[in-house]
C-alpha positions in Angstrom: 164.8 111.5 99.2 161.9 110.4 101.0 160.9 106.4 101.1 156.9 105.7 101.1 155.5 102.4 103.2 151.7 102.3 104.9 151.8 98.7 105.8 153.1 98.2 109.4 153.6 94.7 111.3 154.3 95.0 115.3 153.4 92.1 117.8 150.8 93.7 120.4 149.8 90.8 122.1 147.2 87.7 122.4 143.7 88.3 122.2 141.7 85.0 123.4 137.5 84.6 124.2 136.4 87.3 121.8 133.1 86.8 120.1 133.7 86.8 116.0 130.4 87.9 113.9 129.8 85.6 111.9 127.3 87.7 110.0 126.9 91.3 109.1 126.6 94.1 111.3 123.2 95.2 112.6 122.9 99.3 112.5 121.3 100.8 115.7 120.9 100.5 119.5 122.5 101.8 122.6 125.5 100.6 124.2 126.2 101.1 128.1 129.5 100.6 129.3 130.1 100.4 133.0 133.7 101.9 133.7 135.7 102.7 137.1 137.1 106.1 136.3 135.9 110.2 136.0 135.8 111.4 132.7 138.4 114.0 133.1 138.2 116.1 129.9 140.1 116.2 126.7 142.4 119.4 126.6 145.9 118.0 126.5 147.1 120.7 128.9 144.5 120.0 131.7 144.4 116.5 131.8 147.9 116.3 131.3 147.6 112.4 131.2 144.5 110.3 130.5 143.0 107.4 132.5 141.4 104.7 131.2 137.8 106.4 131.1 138.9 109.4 129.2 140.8 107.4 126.9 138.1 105.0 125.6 135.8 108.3 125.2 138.5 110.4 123.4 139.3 107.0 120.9 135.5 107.5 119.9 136.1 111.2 119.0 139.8 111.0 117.9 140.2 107.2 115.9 143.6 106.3 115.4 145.3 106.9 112.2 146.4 103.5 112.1 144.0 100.7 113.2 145.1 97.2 114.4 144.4 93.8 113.3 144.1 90.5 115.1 146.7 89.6 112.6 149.5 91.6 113.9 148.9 94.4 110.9 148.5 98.5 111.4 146.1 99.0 108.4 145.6 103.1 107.4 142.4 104.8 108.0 142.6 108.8 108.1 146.1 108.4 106.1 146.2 108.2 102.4 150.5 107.7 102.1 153.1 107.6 104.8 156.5 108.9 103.5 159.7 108.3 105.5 162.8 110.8 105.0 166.1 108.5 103.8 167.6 110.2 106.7 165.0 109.8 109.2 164.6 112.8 110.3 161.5 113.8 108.9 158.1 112.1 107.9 154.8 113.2 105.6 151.7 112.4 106.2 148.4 112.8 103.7 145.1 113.0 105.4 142.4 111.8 103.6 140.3 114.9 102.1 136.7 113.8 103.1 137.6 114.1 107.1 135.1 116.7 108.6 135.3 117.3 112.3 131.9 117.2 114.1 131.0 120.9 113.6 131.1 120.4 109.8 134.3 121.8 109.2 137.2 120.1 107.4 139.9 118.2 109.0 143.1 120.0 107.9 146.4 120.1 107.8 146.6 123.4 109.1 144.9 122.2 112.2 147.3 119.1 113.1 150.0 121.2 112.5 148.6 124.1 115.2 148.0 121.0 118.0 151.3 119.4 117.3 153.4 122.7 117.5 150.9 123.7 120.5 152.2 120.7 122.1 155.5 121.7 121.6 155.8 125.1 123.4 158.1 125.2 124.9 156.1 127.5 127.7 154.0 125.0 127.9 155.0 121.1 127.4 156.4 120.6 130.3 153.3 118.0 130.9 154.6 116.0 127.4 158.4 116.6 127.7 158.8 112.8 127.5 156.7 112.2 125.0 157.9 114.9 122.4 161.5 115.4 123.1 162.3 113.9 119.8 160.0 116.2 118.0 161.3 119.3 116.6 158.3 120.7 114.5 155.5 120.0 112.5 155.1 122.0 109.0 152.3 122.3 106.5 153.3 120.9 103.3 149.7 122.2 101.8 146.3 121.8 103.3 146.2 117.8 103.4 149.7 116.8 103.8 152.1 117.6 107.1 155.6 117.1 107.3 156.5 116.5 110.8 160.4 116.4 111.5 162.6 115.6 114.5 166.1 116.1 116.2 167.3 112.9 115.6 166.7 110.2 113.4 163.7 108.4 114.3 162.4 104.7 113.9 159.5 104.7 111.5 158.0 101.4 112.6 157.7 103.7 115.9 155.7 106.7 114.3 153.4 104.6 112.5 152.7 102.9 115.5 152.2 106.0 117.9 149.2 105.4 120.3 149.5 108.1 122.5 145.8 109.6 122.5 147.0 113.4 123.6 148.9 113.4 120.2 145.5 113.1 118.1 143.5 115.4 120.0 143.2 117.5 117.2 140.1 120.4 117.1 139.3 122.7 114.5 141.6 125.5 113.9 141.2 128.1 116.2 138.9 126.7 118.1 141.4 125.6 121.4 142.2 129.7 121.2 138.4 130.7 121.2 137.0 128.3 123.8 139.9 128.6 126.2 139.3 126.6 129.8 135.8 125.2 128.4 137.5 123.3 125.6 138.8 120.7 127.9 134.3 119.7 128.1 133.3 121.1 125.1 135.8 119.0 122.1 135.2 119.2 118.7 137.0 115.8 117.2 136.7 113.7 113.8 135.7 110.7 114.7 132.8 108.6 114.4 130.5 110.1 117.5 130.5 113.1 119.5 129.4 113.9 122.9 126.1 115.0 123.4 125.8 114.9 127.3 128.0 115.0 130.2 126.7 114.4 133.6 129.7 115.3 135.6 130.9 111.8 137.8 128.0 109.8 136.5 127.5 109.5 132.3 129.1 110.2 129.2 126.1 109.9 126.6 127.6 109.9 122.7 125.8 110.1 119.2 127.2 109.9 115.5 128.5 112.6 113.9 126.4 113.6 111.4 129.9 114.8 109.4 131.9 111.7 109.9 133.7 110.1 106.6 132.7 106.3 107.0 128.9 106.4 107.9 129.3 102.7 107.1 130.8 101.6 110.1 128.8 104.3 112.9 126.4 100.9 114.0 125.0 102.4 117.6 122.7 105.1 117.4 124.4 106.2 121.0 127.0 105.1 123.4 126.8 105.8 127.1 129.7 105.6 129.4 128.6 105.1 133.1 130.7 105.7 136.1 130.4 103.0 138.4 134.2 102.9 140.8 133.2 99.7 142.4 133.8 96.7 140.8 131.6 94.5 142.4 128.9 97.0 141.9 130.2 97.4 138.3 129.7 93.4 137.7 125.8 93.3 139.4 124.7 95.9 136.7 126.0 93.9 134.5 123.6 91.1 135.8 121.1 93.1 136.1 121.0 94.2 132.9 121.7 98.2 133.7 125.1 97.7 131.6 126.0 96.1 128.2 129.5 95.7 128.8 132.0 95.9 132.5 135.5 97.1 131.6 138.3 97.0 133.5 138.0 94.3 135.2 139.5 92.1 137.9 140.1 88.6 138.2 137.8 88.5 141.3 135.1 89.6 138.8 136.1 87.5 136.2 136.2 84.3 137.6 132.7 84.7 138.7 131.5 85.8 135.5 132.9 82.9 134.2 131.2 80.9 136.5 128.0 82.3 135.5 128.3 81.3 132.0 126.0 84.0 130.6 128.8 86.4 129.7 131.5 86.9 127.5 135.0 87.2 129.0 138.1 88.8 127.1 141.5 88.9 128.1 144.1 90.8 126.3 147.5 90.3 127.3 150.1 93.0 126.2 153.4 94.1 126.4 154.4 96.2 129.6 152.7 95.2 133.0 152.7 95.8 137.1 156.0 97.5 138.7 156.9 98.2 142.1 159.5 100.8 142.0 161.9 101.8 144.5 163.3 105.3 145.2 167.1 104.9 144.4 167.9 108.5 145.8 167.3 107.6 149.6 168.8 105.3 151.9 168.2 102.3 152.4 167.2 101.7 148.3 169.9 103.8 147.3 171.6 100.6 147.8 171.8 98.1 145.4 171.9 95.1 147.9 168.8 96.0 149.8 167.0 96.3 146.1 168.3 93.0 145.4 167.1 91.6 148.9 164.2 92.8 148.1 163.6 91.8 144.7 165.2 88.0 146.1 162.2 88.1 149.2 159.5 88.3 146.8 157.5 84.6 146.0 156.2 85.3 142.7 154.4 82.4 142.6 152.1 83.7 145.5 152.4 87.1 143.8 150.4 85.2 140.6 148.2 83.4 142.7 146.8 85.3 145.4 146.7 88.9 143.8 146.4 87.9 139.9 144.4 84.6 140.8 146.9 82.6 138.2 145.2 84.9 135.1 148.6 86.6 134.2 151.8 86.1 133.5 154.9 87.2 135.8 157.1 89.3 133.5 161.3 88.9 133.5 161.1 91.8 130.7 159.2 94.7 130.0 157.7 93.2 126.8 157.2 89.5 127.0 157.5 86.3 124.9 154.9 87.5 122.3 156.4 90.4 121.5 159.2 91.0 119.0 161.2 92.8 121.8 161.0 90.0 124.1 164.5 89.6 125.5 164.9 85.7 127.3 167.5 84.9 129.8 168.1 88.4 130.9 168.5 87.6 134.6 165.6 88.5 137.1 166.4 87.8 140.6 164.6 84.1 141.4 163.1 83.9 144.5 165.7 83.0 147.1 165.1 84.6 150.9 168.9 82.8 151.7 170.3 85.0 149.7 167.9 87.9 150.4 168.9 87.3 154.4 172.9 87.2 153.0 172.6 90.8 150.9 171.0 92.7 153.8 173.8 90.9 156.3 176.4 92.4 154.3 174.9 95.6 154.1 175.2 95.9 157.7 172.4 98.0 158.9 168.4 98.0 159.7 166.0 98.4 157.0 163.2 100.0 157.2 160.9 100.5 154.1 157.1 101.9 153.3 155.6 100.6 150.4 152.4 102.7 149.0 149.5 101.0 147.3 146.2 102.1 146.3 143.7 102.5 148.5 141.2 99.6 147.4 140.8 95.5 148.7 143.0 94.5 146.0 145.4 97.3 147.3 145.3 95.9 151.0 145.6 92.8 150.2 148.8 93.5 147.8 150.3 95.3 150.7 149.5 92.5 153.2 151.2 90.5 150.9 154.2 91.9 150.0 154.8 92.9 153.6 154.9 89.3 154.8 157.5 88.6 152.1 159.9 91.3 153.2 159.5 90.9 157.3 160.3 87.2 156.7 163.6 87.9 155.4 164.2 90.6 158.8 162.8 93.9 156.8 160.8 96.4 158.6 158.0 96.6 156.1 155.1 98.8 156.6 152.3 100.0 154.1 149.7 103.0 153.3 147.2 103.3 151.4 146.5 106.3 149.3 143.4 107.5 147.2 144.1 107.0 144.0 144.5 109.5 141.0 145.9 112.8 141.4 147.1 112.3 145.1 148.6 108.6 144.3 150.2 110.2 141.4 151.8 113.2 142.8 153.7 111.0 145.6 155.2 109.5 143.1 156.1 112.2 141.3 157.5 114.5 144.0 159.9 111.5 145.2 157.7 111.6 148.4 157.4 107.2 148.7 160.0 104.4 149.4 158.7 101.7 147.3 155.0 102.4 144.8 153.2 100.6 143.0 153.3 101.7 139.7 152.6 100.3 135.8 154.5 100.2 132.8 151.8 100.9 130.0 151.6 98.7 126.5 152.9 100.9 123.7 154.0 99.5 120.3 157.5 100.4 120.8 160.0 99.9 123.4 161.0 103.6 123.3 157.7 105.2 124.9 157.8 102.4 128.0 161.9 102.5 128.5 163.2 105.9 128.0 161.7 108.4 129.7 161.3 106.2 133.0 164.6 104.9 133.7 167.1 107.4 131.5 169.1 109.4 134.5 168.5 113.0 133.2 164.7 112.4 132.5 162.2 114.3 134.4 159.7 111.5 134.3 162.4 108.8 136.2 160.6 108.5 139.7 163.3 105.7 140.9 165.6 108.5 140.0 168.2 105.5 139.0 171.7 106.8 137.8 173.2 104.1 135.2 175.3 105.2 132.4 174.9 101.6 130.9 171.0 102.0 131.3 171.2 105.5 129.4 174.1 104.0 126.7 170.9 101.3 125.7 168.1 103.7 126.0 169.9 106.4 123.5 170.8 103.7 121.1 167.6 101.9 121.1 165.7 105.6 120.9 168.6 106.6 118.0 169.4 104.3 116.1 167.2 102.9 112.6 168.0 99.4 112.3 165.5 97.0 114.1 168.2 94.4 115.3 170.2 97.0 116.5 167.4 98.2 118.5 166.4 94.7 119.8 169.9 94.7 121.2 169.7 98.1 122.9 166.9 96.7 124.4 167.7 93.3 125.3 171.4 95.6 126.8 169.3 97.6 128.9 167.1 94.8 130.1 170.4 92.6 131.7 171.2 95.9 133.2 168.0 97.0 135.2 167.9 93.6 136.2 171.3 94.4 137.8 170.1 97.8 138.8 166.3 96.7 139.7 165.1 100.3 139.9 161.7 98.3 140.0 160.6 95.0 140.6 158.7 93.3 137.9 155.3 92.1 138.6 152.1 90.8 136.2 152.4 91.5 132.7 149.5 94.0 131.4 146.4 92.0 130.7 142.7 93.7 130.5 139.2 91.7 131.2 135.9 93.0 129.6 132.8 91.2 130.7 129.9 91.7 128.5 126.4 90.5 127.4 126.5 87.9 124.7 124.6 90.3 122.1 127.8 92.8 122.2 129.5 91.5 119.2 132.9 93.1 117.7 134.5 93.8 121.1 137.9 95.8 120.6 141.2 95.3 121.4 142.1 97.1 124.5 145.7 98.5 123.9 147.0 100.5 127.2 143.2 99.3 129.0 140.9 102.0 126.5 137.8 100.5 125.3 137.5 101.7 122.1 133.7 100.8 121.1 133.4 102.6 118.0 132.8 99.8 115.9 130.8 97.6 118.9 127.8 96.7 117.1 124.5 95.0 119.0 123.0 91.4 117.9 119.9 92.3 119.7 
């Protein structure tokens, strides 16, 4: 028996100083977004995971099947009907039948079938293992309609939800085979607009796609994505009128737009947010008394201050009081240096720790302040700075840090954010902690159906890692935009992509 539902409510956080239209939106125009990161490409298996850049371009090519509301509501666009196994262990899913990808040829069920079981080979997913372990296979139920079906019963508030943007890079069958290595430039997607230049570390120009199934909601006539890293830089285009829109954002930048008062400003505050996570597997963090010392050393009222100028909140959980997840009283250690000075007495012996931070001010100055904390409390406490991207990354990765700093992205369900970090056996747990009771939560809140069952997985495993502190927690996940007053529409900015395609211009 299968069970059919589209409608999906999920918290996803606060939206506040967004623009409303007021009155219809006007067709045409350019849009120029200044952004911070490469453009890396948009072959699952190259890219192996997306930054913020290529994200916000792939969500223009590959629009989500569900879209959210300021409401709280997942509303269907490419899905016609949803239908839930009684058991769990499968799902269906109807595509809508006018979907044409941007060469002209239809959007199929054959095709999401061939990217989802590509993702799955097992040659080759070792870049997805934690995103797909639950997956078993997808099938094609006929040429609209897949049935995709897993190893374990699965929460379907969860699948609806999926935001993961490697998941929908779906191309036309057979075309991943024929364009081998150049697919990763040269995508063929569904959505609204398609890429029509790439100027390697500088633009990203877009155009409609002549092909696409709602022509009534394609408003710019092109969108161009421009590369500028520095955020100063990114802020004084903006003024100077070079740029429609500054994304990603800092509160530096922020506050003096603000202070302008020519701009708009958005914040949206999510769940997830700003970790520092310690390497459990080497001395002296394999400790538990010098990760509580640590955790104790740390003002967090500076912290919120001087690095997120008092524009976020410090997180106690991973999903915060506007979630449905949120978890109070769960225990994170309160600033107290007494008892930071007491652990490291009883542990007995020197400790001496590196912490790694990006190689940016904001990164130096994060380092300069978390190193005071720890010296004041007799820690040896020294920092690096290290490009970041691929170098940062594969540190962290390869085990080859003390203490990181590292992010735990906003996803719609605990599972994505929780499991695959902090389960022991994972292969994506850089703290490598080892806690049965972390892993008892995780599997339950992963297995198990019932959504107050879950909530008390989750709420279990958040006591514990604040026992365990495989991380510290820092500011919860909130993303600025800066734009021109004319930009009207601006999106929601789940996990930091700008997703413009329905950004329309006033003038």
């Amino acid at each position: 028996m299968m069970k059919t539902g589209l409608s999906i409510a999920v918290a996803f956080g606060l939206l506040a100083g967004v623009a409303q239209a007021a009155e219809a939106p006007k067709r045409g125009g350019t849009l120029r977004i200044g952004h911070g990161f490469e453009v890396q490409g948009f072959d699952p298996f190259t890219i192996a995971t997306p930054n913020l850049a290529t994200g916000s371009v792939a969500s223009l090519m590959w629009p989500r099947s569900y879209q959210p509301t300021r409401d709280g509501r997942w509303v269907a666009r490419s899905i016609i009907d949803r239908v839930v196994a009684d058991d769990g262990l499968s799902m269906r899913w109807r595509w809508r039948e006018d979907i044409k990808f941007s060469n002209g040829e239809p959007f199929t069920a054959h095709a999401v079938a061939a990217h989802w079981n590509r993702l799955l080979d097992p040659a080759r997913n070792y870049a997805f293992a934690k995103y797909v372990s639950m997956l078993k296979e997808t099938a094609v139920i006929d040429d609209y309609a897949t049935e995709t079906r897993y190893r374990f019963p699965y929460p379907p508030a969860y699948l609806a939800g999926r935001t993961n943007t490697f998941l929908g890079l779906v191309m036309p069958l057979g075309y991943v085979e024929k364009m081998g290595p150049e697919v990763n430039r040269k995508p063929i997607g569904p959505g609204p607009y398609m890429i029509s230049d790439w100027k390697q570390g500088s633009t990203v120009t877009l155009v409609r796609n002549p092909h696409y199934w709602d022509k009534s909601r394609q408003y710019l006539d092109k969108i161009v994505f421009k590369q500028i890293p520095n955020l100063q830089a990114r802020l004084n285009a903006l003024k100077a009128g070079d740029i429609d829109v500054a994304v990603s954002m800092l509160e530096k930048q922020v506050a003096a737009a603000e202070g302008a008062g020519e701009f708009q400003v958005v914040r949206f505050s999510a769940s997830g947010g700003a970790i520092t996570m310690m390497n459990t597997a080497k001395p002296p963090l394999d400790d538990i008394r010098v990760r509580r010392a640590i955790a104790h050393a740390v003002d967090r009222d500076v912290v919120k201050k001087v690095i997120y100028a008092n524009q976020r909140q410090m997180m106690t959980d991973i999903w915060g009081p506007t979630s449905q997840w949120h978890c109070p009283n769960v225990g994170y250690p309160e600033y107290d240096p007494d008892r930071a000075k007491a652990l490291l007495k009883d542990y007995g012996k020197p400790v001496k720790i590196t912490l790694t931070t990006g190689a940016s001010a904001l990164g130096l100055l994060a380092g300069q302040v978390f190193q005071s904390f720890w010296k004041k409390v007799g820690i040896e406490a020294d920092f690096r700075q290290v490009q970041v991207g691929p170098q940062y990354i594969g540190e962290v990765v390869r085990g080859q840090y003390d203490i990181a700093f590292w992010r735990i992205s906003d996803l719609v369900d605990p599972d994505y954010q929780v499991y695959t970090p902090f389960l022991s056996s994972s292969g994506g747990n850089f703290s490598k902690i080892k806690s049965a009771k972390l892993d008892a939560a995780l599997t339950k809140g992963r297995e198990s159906r019932d959504l107050a069952a879950r909530k008390r997985a989750y709420c279990d495993f958040m006591v514990e890692y604040n026992k365990q502190l495989p991380a510290l927690l820092g500011g919860r996940n909130t993303y600025f935009v800066i734009a021109r007053k004319g930009v009207m529409n601006l999106p929601m900015m789940h996990q930091g992509y700008f997703r413009a395609a329905e950004v329309w211009l006033r003038d």
